[in-house]
GULUMMAR-946540 format. One line per 4 residues: number of its first residue (from 1); their letters; for each residue x, y, z of C-alpha. Coordinates in Angstrom, 1 decimal. Layout:
REM residues N
NUM> A> X:Y:Z | ...
***
This chain:
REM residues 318
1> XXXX> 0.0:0.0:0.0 | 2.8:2.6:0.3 | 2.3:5.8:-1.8 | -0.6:4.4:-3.6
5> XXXX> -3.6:6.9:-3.9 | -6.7:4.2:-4.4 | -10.1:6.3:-5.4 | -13.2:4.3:-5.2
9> XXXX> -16.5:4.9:-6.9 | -15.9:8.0:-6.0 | -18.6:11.1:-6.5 | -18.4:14.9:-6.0
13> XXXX> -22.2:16.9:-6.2 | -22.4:20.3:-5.9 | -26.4:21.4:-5.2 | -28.0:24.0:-6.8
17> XXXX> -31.6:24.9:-6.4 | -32.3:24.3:-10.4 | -30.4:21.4:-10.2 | -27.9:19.4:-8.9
21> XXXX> -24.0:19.6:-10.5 | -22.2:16.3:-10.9 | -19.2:17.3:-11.1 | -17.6:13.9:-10.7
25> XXXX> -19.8:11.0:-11.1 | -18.3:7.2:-10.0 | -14.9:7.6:-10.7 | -13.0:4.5:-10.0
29> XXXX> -8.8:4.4:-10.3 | -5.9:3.3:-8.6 | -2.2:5.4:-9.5 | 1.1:4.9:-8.1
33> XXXX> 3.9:6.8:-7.1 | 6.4:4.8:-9.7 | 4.0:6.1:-12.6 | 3.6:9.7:-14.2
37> XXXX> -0.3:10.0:-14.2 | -1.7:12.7:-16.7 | -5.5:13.1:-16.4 | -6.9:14.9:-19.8
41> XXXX> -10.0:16.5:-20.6 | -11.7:19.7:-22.0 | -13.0:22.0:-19.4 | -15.5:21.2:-17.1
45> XXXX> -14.5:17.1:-17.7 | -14.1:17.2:-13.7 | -10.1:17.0:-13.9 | -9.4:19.5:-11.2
49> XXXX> -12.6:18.6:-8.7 | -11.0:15.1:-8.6 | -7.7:16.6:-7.5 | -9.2:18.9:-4.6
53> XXXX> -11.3:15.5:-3.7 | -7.9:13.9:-3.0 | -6.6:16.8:-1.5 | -9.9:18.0:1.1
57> XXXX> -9.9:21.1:-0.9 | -13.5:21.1:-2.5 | -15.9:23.8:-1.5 | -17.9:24.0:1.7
61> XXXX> -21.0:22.3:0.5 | -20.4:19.8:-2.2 | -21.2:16.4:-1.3 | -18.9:13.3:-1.4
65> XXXX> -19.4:9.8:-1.7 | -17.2:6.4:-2.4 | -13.5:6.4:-1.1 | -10.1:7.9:-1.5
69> XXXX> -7.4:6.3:0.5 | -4.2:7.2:0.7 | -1.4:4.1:1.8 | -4.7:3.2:3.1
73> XXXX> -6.1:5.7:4.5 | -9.5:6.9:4.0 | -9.0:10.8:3.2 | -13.0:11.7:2.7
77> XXXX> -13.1:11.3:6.4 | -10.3:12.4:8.3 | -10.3:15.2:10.0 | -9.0:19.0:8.8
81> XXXX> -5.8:18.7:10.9 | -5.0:14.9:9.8 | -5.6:16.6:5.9 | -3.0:19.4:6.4
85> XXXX> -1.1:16.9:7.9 | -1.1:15.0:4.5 | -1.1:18.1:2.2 | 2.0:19.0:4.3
89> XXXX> 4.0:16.2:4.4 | 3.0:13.5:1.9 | 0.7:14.8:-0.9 | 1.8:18.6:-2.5
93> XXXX> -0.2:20.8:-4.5 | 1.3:22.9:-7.5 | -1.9:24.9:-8.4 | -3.1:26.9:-11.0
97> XXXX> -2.2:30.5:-11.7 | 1.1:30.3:-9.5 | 1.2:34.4:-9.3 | -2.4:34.2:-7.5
101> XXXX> -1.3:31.3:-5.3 | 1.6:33.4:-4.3 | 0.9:35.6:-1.1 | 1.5:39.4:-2.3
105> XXXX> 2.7:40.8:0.7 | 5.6:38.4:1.6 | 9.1:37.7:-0.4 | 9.1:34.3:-2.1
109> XXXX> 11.7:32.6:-0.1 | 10.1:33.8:3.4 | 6.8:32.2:1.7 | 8.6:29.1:1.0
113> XXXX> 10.7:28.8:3.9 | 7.8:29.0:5.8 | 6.6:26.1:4.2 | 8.9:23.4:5.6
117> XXXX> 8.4:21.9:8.8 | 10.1:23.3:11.7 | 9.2:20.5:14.0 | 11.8:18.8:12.6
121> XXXX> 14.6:20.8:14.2 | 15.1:22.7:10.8 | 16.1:26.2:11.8 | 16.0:29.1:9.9
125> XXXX> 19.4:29.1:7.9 | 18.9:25.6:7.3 | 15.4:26.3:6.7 | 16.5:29.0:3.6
129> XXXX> 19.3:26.9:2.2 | 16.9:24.2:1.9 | 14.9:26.7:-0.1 | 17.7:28.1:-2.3
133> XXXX> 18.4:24.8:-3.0 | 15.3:23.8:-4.2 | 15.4:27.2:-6.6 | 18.2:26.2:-7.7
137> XXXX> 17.3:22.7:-9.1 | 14.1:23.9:-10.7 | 16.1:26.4:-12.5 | 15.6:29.7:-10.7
141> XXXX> 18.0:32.4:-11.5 | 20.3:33.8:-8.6 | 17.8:32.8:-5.9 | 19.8:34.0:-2.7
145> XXXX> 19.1:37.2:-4.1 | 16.2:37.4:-6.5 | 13.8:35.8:-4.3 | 14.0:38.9:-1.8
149> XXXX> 11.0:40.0:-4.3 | 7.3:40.0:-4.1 | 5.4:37.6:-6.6 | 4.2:40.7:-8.2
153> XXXX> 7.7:41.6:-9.5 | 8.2:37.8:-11.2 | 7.1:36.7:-14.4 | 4.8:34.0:-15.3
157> XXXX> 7.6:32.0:-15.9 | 9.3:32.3:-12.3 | 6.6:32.4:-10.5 | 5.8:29.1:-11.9
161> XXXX> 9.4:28.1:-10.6 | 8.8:29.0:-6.9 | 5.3:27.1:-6.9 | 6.8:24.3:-7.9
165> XXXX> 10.3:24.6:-5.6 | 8.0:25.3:-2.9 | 5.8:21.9:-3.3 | 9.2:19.9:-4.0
169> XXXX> 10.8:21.1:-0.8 | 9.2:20.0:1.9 | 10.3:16.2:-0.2 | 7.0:15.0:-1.1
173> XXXX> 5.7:11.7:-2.1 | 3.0:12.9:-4.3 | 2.9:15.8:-6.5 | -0.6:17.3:-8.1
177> XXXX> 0.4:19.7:-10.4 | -3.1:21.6:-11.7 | -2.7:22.7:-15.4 | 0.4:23.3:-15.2
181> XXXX> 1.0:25.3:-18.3 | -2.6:27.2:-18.2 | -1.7:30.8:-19.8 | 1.8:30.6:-20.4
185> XXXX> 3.1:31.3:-23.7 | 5.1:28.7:-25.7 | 8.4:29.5:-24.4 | 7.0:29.7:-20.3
189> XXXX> 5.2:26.4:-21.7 | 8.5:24.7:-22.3 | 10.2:25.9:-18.9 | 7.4:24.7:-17.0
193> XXXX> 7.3:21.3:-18.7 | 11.2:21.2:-17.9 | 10.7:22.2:-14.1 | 8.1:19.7:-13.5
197> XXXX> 10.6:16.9:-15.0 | 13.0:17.8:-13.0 | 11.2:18.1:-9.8 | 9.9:14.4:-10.3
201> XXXX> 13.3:13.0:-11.1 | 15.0:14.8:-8.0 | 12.4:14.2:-5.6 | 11.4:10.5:-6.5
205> XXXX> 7.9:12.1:-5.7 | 4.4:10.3:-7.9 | 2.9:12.6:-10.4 | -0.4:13.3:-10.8
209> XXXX> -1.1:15.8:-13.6 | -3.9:17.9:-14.5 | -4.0:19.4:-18.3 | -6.1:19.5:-21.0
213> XXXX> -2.8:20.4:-22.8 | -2.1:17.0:-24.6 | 1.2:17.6:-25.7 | 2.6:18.2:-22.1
217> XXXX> 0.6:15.1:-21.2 | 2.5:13.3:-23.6 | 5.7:14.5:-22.6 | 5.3:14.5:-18.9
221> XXXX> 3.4:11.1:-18.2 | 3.3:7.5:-18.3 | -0.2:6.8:-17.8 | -3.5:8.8:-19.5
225> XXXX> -6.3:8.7:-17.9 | -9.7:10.6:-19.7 | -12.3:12.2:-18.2 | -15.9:13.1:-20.0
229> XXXX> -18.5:15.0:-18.4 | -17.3:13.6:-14.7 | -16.8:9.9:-15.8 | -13.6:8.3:-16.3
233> XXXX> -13.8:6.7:-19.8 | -10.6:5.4:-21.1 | -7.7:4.5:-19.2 | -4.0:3.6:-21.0
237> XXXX> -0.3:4.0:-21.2 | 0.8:6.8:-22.6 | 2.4:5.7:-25.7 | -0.5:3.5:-26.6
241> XXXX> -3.0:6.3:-26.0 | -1.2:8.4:-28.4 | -1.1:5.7:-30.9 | -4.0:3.7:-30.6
245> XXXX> -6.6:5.4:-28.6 | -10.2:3.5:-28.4 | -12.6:6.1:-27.1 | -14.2:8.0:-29.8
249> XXXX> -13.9:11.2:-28.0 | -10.1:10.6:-27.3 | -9.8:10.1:-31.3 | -11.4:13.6:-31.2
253> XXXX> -9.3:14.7:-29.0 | -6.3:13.6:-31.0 | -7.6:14.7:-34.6 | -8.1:18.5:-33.3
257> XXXX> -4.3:18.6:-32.7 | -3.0:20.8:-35.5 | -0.3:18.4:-36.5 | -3.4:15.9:-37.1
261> XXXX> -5.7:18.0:-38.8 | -7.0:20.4:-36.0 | -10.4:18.9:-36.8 | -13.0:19.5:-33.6
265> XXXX> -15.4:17.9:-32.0 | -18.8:18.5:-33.1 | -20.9:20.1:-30.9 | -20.5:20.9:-26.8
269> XXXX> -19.5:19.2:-23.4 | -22.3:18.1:-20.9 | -23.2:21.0:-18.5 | -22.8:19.7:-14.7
273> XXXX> -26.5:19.2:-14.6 | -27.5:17.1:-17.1 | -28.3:13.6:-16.5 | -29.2:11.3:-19.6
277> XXXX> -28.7:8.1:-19.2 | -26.4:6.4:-21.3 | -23.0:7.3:-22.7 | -22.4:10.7:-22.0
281> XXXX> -20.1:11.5:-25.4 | -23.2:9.7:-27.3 | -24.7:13.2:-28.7 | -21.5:14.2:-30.3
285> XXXX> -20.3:10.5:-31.3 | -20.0:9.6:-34.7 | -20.3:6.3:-34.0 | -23.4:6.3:-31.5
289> XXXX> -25.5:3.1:-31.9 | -28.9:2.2:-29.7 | -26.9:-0.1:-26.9 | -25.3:3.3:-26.3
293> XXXX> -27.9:4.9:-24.7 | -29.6:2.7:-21.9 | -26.7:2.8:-19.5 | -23.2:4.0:-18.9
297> XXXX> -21.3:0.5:-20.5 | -19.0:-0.7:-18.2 | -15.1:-0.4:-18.5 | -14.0:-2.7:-20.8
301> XXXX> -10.7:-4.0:-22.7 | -9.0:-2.6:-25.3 | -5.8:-4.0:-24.9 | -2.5:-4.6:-22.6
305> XXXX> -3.6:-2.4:-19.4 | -5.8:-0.1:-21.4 | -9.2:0.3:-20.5 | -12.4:2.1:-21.8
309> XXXX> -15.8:2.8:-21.3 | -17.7:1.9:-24.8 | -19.8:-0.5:-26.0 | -17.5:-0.9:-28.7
313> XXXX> -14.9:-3.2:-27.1 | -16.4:-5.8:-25.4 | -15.4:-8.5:-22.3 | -15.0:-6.2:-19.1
317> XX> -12.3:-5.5:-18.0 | -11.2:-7.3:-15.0
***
């Protein structure tokens, strides 16, 4: 059980008074810490609710059902200390918009000096060359000195940088990085992809990574798993997702890169609230057929370790 993160049938529901939101919706997966996980998706697909789930993060209100456990440990029910506990010491967000994450009125290395845990007898020089070190291997310029300055003063870039040197060193065992590369430019895009690589490899930390960017999943992961409209509905390794992926929607996904046509998907994602039964994809598929609509199939086989949720591969997967 160590480092595994095991999420059982697990559900997220935000109410609303004209209808619930099901935001996640009986998401079942188990990654490990030796494996670079990329979860892909358009926006909305419920990528980033599952991350908070793991995390204790979601919103006052929503409500939660199935399991998450962590080295087996159910998460959905500890307690708010035992969760900071965890997002402390074991399980570190990199979140979106690093800037915003950043506190405005506080120099980046007090922020992330702050971060480690004095209770091990870590004082504070030892504390902030534990920090500059951390700069350092992500790739952050002069950071004895630079990182006297607010977050307002770094580019997008940077900034990115400290978020990640900041989750990486406290020495997770898990990393969630939350789109990563959301609104940087091509070069930033690059940077970040080569900060996150290296914070893996010098930490020896699990990846979990949340993009709808599919080239950085490509790059960055081992395993893709895809999320529709809250379900999980295909499940492979990497290389085999890219090459042979089984889902219609992830075909889509794949044609409307511009290197493979840039041809979309027809039509719009499920809002939160709607509630057919059947296949969610089914309105936009190409290849709907009746057995599609009845009832969400089943995850089924598609080939070595790949999995996916579509009556056009049958045998369930076991």
């Amino acid at each position: 059980m160590s480092g595994i993160i095991s999420i059982t049938d697990l559900s997220v529901v935000f109410p609303r008074p004209d209808g619930d939101i099901v935001a996640v919706d009986g998401v079942s997966v188990t990654v490990r810490p030796e494996e670079r996980t990329a979860i892909i998706g358009e926006t909305g697909s419920g990528k980033s609710i599952l991350a908070a789930a793991i995390l204790g993060l979601l919103p006052r209100g929503a409500r939660v059902s199935g399991s998450v456990r962590y080295r087996g440990e159910e998460l959905l029910t500890a307690g708010a200390h035992r969760l900071r506990e965890i997002r402390r010491r074991h399980i570190a967000l990199i979140p979106q918009s690093p800037i915003e994450s950043l506190t405005p009125t506080m120099p980046v290395r007090r922020q992330l000096s702050e971060a480690l845990d004095r209770r091990r007898g870590m004082d504070s020089v030892r504390a902030m060359d534990a920090v500059h070190a951390a700069l350092a291997a992500v790739g952050f310029p002069r950071p004895q000195g630079s990182t006297h300055r607010y977050a307002c003063r770094l580019s997008g870039g940077l900034a990115q940088r400290a978020v990640v040197a900041g989750a990486t060193v406290r020495r997770p065992h898990w990393i969630i990085a939350d789109e990563p590369t959301k609104g940087l430019d091509t070069l930033h895009r690059a940077q970040a992809c080569r900060t996150l690589a290296s914070a893996h490899r010098d930490t020896g930390a699990g990846l979990l990574l949340i993009t709808h960017d599919l080239a950085v999943a490509r790059a960055q992961s081992d395993r893709v798993l895809v999320m529709y409209g809250g379900v999980l509905i295909e499940d492979a390794p990497t290389h085999r997702f890219f090459t042979a992926p089984a889902h219609p929607y992830s075909r889509g996904l794949l044609a409307s890169l511009p290197e493979r046509g840039m041809v979309p998907i027809p039509g719009n994602p499920p809002a939160g609230g709607d509630r057919e039964p059947g296949c969610r994809f089914a309105p936009r598929c190409s290849l709907v057929r009746p057995d599609c609509r009845p009832a969400y199939p089943p995850i089924n086989q598609a080939g070595p370790s790949h999995g996916v949720r579509c009556v056009l591969y049958g045998g369930a997967r076991k």
